[in-house]
C-alpha positions in Angstrom: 30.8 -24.9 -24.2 30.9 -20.8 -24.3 27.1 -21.5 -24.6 26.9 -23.3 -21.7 29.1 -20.5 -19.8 27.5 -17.5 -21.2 23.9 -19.5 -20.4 24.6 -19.6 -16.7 26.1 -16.4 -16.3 23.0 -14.7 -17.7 21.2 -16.6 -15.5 23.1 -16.1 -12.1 23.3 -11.8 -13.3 19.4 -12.4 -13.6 19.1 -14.2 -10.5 21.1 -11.4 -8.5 19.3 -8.6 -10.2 15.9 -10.1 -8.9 17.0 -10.6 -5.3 18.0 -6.8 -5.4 15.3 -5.7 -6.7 12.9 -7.6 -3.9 15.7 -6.0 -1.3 14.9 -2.6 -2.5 11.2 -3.2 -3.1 9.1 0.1 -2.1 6.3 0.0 0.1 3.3 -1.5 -0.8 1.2 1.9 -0.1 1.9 5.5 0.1 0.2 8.3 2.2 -0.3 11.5 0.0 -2.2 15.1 1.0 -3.9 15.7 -2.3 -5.5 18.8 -3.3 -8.1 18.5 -5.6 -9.5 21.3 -8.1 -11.1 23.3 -5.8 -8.1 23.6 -3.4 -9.8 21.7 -0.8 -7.2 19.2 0.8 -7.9 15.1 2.0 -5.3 12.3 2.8 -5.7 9.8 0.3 -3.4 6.3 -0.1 -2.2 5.7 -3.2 0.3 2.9 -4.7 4.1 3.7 -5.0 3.8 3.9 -8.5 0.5 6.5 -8.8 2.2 8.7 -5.9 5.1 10.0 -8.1 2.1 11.4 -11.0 0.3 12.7 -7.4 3.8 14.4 -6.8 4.1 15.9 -9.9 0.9 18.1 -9.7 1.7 19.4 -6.3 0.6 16.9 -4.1 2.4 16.1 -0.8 3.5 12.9 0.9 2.1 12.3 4.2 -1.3 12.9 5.7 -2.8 16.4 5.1 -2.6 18.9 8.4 -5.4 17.7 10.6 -7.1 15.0 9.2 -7.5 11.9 11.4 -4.7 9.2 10.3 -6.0 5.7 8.7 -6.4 2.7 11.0 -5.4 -1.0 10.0 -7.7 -3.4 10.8 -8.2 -7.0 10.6 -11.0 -7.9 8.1 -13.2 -11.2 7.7 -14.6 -11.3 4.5 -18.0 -13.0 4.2 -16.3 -16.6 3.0 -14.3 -16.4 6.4 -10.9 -15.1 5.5 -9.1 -12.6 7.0 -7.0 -9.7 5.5 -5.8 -6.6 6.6 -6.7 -3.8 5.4 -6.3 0.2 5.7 -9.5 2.5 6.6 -10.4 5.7 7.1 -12.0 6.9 10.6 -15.8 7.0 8.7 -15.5 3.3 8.0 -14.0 2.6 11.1 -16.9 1.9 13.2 -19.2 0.0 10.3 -16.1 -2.1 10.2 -16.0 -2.9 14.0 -20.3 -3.1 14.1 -19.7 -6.7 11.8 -17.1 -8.2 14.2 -13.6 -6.4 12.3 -10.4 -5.8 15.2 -7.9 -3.0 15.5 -4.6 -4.6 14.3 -3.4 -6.2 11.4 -4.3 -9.6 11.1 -1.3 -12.1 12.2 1.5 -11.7 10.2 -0.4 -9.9 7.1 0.4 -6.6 5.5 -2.3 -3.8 5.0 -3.7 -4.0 1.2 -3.4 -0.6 -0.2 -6.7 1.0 -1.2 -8.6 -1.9 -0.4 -11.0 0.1 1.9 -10.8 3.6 1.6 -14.9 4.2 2.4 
């Protein structure tokens, strides 16, 4: 019987840790100035998780002074599905040339990195 009782309480502590942890889930993407070895500075989008290592060698969050901000577009891949995705302002119009649209695509979030060209 304690079995039993100890069994569900571990799992109802592990079921409320979960929902807490998708509650406080960062975002998907983060926008970083990076400076690379040269000093020269560029935007770049990075995952939560690489922006912290980018943080710790001086990099900033948020776009670099200047540079032209990311646009999320809609995407149709070439088997027909569509995805949103994040791209700089020199992919921008090869994306709109093969039929892409400003906006994210329905109820979709941006993939991070997934066109940084």
């Amino acid at each position: 019987m304690k079995i039993k009782i100890f069994a569900l309480a571990f799992a109802a502590a592990l079921a409320l840790s979960m929902v807490a942890s998708v509650a406080a889930a960062p975002p998907r993407q983060s926008t970083m100035c990076h400076t690379d070895w040269f000093g020269r500075e560029r935007t770049i989008i990075v995952s939560p998780w690489t922006a912290r290592f980018h943080e710790r060698h001086g990099d900033t969050p948020g776009p670099c002074e200047g540079d032209p901000a990311p646009e999320t577009i809609c995407h149709t891949t070439w088997r027909g599905r569509e995805v949103s995705l994040v791209v700089w302002p020199r992919a921008f119009a090869a994306h709109m040339r093969h039929g892409d649209t400003v906006g994210a695509c329905g109820e979709d979030e941006p993939q991070d990195g997934s066109e940084i060209g």
